[in-house]
LODREN-656851 format. One record per residue: residue number from 1; x negated, y negated, z negated of N, C-alpha, C in turn. Coordinates in steps of 0.05 Angstrom, whole numbers, plus 5000, padded with zeros to 4 digits. Atoms other than C-alpha are relative to their C-alpha. Layout:
// LODREN-656851
  pos  n.px  n.py  n.pz  ca.px  ca.py  ca.pz  c.px  c.py  c.pz
  NUM     X     Y     Z      X      Y      Z     X     Y     Z
...
//
This chain:
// LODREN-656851
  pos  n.px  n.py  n.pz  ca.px  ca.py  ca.pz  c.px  c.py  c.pz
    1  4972  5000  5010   7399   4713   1122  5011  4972  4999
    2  4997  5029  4999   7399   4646   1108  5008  4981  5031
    3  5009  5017  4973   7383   4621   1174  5031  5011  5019
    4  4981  4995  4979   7441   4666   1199  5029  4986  4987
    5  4978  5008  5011   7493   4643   1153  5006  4970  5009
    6  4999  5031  4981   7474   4573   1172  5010  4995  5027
    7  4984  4997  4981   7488   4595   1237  5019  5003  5004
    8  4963  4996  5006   7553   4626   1226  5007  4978  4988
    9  4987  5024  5010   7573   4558   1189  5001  4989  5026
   10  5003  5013  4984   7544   4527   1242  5024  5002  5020
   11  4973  4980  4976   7589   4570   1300  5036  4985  4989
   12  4962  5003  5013   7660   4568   1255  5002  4966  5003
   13  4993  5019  5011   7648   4495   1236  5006  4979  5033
   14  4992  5011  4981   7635   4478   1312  5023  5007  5023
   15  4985  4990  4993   7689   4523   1332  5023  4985  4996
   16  4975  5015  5010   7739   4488   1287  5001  4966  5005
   17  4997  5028  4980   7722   4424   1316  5003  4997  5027
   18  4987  4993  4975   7732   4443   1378  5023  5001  5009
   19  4962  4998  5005   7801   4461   1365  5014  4985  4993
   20  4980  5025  5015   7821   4403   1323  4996  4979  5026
   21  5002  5007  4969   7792   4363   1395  5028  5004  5013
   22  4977  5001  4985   7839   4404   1429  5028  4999  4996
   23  4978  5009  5003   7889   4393   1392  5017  4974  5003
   24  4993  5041  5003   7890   4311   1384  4999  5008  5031
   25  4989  5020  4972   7884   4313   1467  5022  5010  5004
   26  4970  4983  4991   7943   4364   1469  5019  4978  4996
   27  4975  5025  5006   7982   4315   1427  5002  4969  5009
   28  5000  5018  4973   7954   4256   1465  5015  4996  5020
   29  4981  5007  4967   7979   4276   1532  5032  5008  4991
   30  4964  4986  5002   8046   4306   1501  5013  4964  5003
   31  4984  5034  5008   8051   4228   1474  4994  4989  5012
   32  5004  5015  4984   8033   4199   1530  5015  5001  5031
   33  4971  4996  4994   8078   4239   1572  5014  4982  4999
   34  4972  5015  5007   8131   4218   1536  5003  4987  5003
   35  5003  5026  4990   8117   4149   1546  5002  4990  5024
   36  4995  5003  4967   8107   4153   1616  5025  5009  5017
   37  4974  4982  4984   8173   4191   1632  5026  4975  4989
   38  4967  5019  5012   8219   4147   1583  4995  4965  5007
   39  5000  5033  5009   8187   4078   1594  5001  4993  5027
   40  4994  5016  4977   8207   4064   1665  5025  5014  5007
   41  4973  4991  4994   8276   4059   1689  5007  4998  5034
   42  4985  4995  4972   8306   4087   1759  5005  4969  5014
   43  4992  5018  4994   8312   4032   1807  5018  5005  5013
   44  4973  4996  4981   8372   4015   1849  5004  5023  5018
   45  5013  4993  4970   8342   4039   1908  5007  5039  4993
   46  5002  4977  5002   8333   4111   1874  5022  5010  4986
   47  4966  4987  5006   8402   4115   1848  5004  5004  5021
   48  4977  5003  4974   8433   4105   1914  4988  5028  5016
   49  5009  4975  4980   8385   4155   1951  5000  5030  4981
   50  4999  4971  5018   8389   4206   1889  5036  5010  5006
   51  4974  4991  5004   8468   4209   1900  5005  4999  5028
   52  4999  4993  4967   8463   4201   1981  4977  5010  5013
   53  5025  4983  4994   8409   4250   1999  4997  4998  5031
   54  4997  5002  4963   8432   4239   2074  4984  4976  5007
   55  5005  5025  4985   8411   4172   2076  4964  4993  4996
   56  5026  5000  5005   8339   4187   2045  4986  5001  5031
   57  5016  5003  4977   8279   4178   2101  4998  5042  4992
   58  5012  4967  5005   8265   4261   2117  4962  4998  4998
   59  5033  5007  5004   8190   4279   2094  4991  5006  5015
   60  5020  4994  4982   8130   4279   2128  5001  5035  5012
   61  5008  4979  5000   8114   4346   2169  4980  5009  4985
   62  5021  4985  5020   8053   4357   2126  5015  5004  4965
   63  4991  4987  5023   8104   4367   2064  5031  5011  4997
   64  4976  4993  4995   8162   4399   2091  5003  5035  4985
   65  5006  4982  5008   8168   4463   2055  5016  5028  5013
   66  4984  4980  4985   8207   4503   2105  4990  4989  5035
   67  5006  4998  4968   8187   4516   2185  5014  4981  5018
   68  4985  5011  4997   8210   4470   2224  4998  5011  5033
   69  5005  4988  4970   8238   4502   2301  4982  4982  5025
   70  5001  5017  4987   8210   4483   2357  5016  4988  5023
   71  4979  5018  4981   8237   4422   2395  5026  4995  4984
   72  4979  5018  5011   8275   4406   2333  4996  4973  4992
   73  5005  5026  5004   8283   4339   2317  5013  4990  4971
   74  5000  5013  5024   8277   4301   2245  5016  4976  4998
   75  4980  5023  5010   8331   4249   2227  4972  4980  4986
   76  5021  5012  5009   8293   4196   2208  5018  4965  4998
   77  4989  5029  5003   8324   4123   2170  4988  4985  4996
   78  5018  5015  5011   8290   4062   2166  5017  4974  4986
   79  4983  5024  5017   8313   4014   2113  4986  4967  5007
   80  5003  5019  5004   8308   3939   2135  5013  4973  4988
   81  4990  5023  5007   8320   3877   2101  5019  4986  5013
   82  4987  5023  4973   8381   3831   2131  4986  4976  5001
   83  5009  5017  4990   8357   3770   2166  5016  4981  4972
   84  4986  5026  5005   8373   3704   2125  5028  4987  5018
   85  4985  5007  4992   8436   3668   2139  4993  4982  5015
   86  5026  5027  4985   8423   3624   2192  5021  4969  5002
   87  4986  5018  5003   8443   3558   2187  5005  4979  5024
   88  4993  5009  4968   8472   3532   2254  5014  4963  4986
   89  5009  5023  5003   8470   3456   2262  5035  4982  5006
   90  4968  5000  4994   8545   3422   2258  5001  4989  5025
   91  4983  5003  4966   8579   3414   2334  5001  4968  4995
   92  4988  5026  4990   8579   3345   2363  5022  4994  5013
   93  4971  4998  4989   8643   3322   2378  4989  4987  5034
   94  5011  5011  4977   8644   3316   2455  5031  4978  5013
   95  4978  5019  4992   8664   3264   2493  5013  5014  5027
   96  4983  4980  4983   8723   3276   2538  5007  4967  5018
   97  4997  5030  4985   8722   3227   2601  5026  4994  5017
   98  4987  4994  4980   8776   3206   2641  5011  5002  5018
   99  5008  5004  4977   8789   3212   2712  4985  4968  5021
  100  5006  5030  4992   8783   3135   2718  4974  4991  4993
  101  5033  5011  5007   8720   3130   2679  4974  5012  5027
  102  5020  4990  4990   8685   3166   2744  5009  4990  5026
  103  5000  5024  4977   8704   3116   2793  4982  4977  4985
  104  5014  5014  5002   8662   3063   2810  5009  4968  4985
  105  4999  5011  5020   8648   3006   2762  5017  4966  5013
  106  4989  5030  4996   8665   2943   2809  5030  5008  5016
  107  4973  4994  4987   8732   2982   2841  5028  5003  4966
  108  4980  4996  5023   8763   2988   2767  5022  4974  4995
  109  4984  5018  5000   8797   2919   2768  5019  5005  5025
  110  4976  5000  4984   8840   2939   2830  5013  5037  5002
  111  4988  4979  5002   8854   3006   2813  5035  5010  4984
  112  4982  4992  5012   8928   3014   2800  5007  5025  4982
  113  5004  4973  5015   8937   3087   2774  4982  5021  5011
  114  5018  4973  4986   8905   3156   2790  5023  5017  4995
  115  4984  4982  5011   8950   3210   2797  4993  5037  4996
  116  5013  4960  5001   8925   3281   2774  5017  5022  5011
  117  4981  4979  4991   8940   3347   2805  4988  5019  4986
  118  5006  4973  5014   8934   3420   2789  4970  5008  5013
  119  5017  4995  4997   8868   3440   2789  4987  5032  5007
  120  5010  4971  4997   8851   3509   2820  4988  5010  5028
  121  5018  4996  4974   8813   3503   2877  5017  4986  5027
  122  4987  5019  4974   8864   3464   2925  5004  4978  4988
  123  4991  5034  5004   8868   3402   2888  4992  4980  5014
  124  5001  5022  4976   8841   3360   2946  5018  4997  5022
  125  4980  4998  4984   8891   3390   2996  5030  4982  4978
  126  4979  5010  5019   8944   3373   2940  4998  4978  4996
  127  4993  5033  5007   8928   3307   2932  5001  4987  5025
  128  4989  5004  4968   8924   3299   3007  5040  4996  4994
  129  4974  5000  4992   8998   3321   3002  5016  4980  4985
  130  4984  5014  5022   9017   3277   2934  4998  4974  5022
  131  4995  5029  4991   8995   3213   2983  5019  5005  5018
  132  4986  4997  4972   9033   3241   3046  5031  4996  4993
  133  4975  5001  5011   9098   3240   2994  5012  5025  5004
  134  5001  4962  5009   9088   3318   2992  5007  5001  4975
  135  4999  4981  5019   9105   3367   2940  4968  5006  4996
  136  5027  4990  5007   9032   3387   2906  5004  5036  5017
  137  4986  4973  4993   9070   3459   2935  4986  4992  5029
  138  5014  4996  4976   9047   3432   3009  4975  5005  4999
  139  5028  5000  5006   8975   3438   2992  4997  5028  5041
  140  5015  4986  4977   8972   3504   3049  5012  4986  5028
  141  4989  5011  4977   9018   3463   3107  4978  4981  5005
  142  5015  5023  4987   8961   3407   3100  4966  5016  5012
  143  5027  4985  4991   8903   3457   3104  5007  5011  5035
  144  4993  4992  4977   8944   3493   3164  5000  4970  5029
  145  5004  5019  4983   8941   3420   3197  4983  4987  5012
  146  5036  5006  4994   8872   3415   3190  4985  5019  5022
  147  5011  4975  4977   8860   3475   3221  5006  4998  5029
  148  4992  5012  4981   8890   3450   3279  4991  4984  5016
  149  5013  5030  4984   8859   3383   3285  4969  5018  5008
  150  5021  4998  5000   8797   3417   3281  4995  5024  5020
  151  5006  4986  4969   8806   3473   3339  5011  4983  5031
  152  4995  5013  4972   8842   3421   3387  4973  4979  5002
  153  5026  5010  5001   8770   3384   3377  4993  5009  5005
  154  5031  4978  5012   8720   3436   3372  4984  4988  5018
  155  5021  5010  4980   8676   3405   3425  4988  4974  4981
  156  5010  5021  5010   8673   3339   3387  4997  5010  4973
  157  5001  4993  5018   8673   3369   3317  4963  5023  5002
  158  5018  4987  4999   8621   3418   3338  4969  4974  4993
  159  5023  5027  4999   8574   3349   3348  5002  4985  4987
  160  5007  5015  5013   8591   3316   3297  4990  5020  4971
  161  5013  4976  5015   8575   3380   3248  4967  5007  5004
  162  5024  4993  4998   8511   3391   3280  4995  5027  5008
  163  4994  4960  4991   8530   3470   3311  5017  5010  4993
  164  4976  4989  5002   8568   3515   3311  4993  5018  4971
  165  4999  4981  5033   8551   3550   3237  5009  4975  4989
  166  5001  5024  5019   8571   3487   3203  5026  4998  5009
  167  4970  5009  4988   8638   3477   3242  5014  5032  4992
  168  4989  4972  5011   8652   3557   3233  5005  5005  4970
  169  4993  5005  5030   8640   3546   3157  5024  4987  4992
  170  4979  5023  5002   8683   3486   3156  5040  5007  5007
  171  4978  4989  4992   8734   3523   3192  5011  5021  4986
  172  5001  4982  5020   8731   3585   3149  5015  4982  4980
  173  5004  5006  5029   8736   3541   3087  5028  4988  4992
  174  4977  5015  4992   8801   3509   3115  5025  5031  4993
  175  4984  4975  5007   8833   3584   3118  5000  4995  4973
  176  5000  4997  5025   8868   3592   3053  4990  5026  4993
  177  5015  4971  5012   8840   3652   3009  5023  5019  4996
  178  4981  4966  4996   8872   3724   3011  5023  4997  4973
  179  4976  4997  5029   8907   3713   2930  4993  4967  5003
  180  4996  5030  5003   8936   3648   2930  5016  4997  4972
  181  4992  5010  5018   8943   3648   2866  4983  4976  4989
  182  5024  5013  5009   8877   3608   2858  4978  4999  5009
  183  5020  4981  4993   8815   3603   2884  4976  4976  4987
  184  5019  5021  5016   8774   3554   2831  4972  5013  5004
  185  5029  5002  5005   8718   3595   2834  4990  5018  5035
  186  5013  4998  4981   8714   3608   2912  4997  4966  5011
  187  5001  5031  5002   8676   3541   2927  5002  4995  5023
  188  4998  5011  4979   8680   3550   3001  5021  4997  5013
  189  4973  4995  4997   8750   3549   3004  5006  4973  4995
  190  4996  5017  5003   8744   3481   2976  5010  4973  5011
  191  5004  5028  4979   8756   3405   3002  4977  4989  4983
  192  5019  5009  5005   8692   3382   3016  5003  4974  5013
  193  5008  5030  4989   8666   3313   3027  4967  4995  5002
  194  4982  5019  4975   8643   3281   3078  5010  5015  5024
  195  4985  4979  4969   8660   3349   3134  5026  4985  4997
  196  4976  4995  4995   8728   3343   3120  5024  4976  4996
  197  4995  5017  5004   8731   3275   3102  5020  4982  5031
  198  4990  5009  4977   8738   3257   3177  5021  5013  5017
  199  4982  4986  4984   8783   3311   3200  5025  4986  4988
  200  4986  5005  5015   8826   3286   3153  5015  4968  5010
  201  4990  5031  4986   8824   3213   3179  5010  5000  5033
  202  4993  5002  4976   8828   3234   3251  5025  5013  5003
  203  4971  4990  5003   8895   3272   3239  5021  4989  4991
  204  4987  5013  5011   8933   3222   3197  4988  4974  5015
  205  5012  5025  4984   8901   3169   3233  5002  4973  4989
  206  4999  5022  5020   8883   3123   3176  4985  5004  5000
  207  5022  5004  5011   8831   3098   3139  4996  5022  4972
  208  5004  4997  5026   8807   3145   3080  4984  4997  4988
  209  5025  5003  5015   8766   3137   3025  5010  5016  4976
  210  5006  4982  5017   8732   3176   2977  4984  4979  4975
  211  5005  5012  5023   8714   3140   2908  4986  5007  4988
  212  5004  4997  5020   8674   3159   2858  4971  4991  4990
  213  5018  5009  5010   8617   3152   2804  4975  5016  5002
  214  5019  4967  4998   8581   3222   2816  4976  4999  5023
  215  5016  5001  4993   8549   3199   2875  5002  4974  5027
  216  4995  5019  4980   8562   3154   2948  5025  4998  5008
  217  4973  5006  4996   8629   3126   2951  4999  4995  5042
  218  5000  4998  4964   8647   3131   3029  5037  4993  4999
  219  4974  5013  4994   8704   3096   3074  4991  5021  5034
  220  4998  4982  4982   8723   3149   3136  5017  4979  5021
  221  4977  5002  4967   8754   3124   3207  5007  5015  5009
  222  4996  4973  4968   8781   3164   3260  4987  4991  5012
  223  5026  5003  4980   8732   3174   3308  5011  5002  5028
  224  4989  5007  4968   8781   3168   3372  5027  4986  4993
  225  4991  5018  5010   8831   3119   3380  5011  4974  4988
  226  4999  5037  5008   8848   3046   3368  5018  5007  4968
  227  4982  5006  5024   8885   3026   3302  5020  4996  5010
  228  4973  5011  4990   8953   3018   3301  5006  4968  4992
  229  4990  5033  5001   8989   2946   3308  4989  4996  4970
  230  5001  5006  5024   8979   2904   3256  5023  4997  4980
  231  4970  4994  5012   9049   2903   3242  5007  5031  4983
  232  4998  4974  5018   9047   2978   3226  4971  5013  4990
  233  5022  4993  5018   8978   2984   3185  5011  5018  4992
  234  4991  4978  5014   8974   3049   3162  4988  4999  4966
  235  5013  5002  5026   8958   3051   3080  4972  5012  4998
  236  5022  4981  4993   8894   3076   3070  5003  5027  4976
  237  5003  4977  5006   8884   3138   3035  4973  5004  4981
  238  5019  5003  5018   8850   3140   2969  4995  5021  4988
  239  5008  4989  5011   8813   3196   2938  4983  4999  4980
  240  5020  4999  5027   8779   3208   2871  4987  5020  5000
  241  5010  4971  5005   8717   3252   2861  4988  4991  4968
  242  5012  4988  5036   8707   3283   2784  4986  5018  5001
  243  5018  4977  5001   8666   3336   2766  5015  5026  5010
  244  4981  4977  4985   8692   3393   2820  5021  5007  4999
  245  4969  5000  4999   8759   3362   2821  5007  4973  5017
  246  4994  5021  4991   8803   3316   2863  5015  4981  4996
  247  4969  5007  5013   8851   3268   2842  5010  4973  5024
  248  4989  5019  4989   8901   3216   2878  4995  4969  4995
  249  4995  5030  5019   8889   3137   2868  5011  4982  5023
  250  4982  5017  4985   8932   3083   2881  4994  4971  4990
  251  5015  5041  5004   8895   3013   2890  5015  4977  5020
  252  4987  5026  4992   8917   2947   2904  4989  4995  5023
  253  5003  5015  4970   8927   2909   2973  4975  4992  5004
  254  5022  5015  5001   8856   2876   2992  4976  5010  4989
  255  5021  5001  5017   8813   2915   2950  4981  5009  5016
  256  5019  4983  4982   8739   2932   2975  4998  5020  5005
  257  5008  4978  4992   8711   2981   3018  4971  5007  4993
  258  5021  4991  5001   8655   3024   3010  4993  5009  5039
  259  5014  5003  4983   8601   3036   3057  5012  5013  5024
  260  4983  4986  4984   8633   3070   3124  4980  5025  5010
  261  5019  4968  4997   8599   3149   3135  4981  4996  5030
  262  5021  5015  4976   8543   3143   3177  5011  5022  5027
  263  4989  4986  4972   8574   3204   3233  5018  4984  5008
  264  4982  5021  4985   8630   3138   3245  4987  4996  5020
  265  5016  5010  4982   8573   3110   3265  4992  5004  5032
  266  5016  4990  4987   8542   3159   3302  5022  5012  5024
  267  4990  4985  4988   8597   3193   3331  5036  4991  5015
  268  4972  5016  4993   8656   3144   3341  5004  5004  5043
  269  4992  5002  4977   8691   3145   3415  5013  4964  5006
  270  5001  5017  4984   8691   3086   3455  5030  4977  4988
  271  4970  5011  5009   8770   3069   3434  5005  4995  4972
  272  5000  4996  5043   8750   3074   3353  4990  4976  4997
  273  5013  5027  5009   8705   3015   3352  5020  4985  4992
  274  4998  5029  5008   8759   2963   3337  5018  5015  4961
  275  4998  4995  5035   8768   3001   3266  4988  4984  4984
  276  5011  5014  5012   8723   2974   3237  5003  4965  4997
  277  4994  5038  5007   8737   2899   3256  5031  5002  4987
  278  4974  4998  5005   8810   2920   3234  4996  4993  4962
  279  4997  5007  5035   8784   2922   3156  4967  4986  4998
  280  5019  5019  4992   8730   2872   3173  4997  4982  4967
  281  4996  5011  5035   8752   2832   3106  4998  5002  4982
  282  5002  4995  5026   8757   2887   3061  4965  5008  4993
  283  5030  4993  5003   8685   2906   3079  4988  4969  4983
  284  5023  5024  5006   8659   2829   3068  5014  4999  4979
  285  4986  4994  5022   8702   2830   3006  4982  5010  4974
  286  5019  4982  5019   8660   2891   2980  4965  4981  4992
  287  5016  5000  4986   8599   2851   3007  4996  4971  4978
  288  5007  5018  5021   8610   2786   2960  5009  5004  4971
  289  5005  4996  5038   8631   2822   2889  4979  5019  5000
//
């Protein structure tokens, strides 16, 4: 009896401890819950995606709770950070040169002016015409004159070109372009130097020269021909080269010459030689500054 009553104590007493156990963890986790639900607050992030549900990432297929067809496709956003502002380095002021600073350094004491033209792909023809006491407007009458000199030649032009693709170019480049409104950025349309340097002298039948700082200043003859009297010297014919532009210059009586194009040399007619003794002076000129 004893032994059972003990037992029955035993039972109830470990029963009711049991219970009072499960009660303190019941109220534990209730209060611990609570704690864990009220003691952290919503971040930005989960406002914005709690009130734009569109813009949330869609979930994984392993927790999608509806079928998904096949060959449909999951929207899917990825949120990245913007880049830093970037801090770009302040602009150097540039320098702005001009036409005179790109002529050569010992021709600047006899350089009277330079005269600029319009720049759009004929400004060499055009400044051709500004020396001839043209309108910048003749620019296509001096190209059409070239074209001329250069088919009543073609035998000698061909040889001083070096073939006939080089003289066909040359000739091409002389045609003006289909829209004359401009042709700055067809370059073979251009006036080049030294091809066209000499057609140029054998048609006007002067001396021209080409100036500048960019690379070998050159003095052109006609390559058939004597000079005229001395009485009627023809002016010579001054050109400026800038950076893929041409401009007019107008230098004083006497001033030096640059080196004379080596096809003079090579290709002069029998009657041209006394060119050269004709500006004999301004060469030795060049030859002691």
């Amino acid at each position: 009896m004893h032994l059972g009553c003990r037992n029955h104590h035993d039972v109830s007493t470990t029963t009711k401890s049991t219970n009072q156990g499960s009660q303190e963890k019941s109220r534990h986790w209730e209060s611990k819950q609570k704690i864990t639900s009220n003691s952290r607050i919503p971040s930005s992030w989960e406002v914005v995606d709690s009130q734009n549900p569109d813009s949330q990432p869609s979930p994984s297929p392993t927790t999608l709770s509806f079928k998904r067809k096949k060959g449909a496709r999951l929207g899917k956003t990825s949120f990245f950070p913007l880049p830093p502002p970037t801090r770009y380095p302040k602009p150097k002021s540039i320098l702005v040169m001009r036409p005179i600073d790109y002529m050569p350094h010992f021709m600047l004491p006899f350089i009277e002016k330079v005269v600029d033209v319009i720049g759009d792909g004929h400004c060499g023809f055009r400044a051709i015409a500004e020396f001839m006491g043209l309108t910048e407007q003749s620019h296509i009458m001096i190209r059409t004159l070239l074209i001329q000199e250069l088919k009543d030649h073609r035998d000698d032009y061909v040889e001083v070109f070096a073939g006939e693709d080089r003289y066909n170019y040359i000739l091409n480049g002389l045609h003006p372009p289909a829209n004359m409104g401009g042709c700055a950025h067809l370059v073979d349309k251009w006036f080049t130097i030294p091809d066209m340097g000499h057609i140029v002298a054998n048609y006007y039948k002067r001396c021209v020269v080409v100036l500048t700082s960019l690379g070998k200043s050159k003095s052109f003859f006609p390559l058939r021909g004597p000079p005229p009297p001395a009485k009627q010297k023809t002016p010579i014919m001054y050109l400026g080269v800038i950076p893929n532009y041409f401009v007019h210059i107008y230098l004083k009586n006497g001033c030096p010459l640059p080196p004379l194009s080596t096809e003079w040399h090579n290709h002069k007619k029998e009657d041209a030689i006394t060119w050269e003794d004709e500006y004999e002076g301004e060469k030795n000129h060049k030859k002691g500054g």
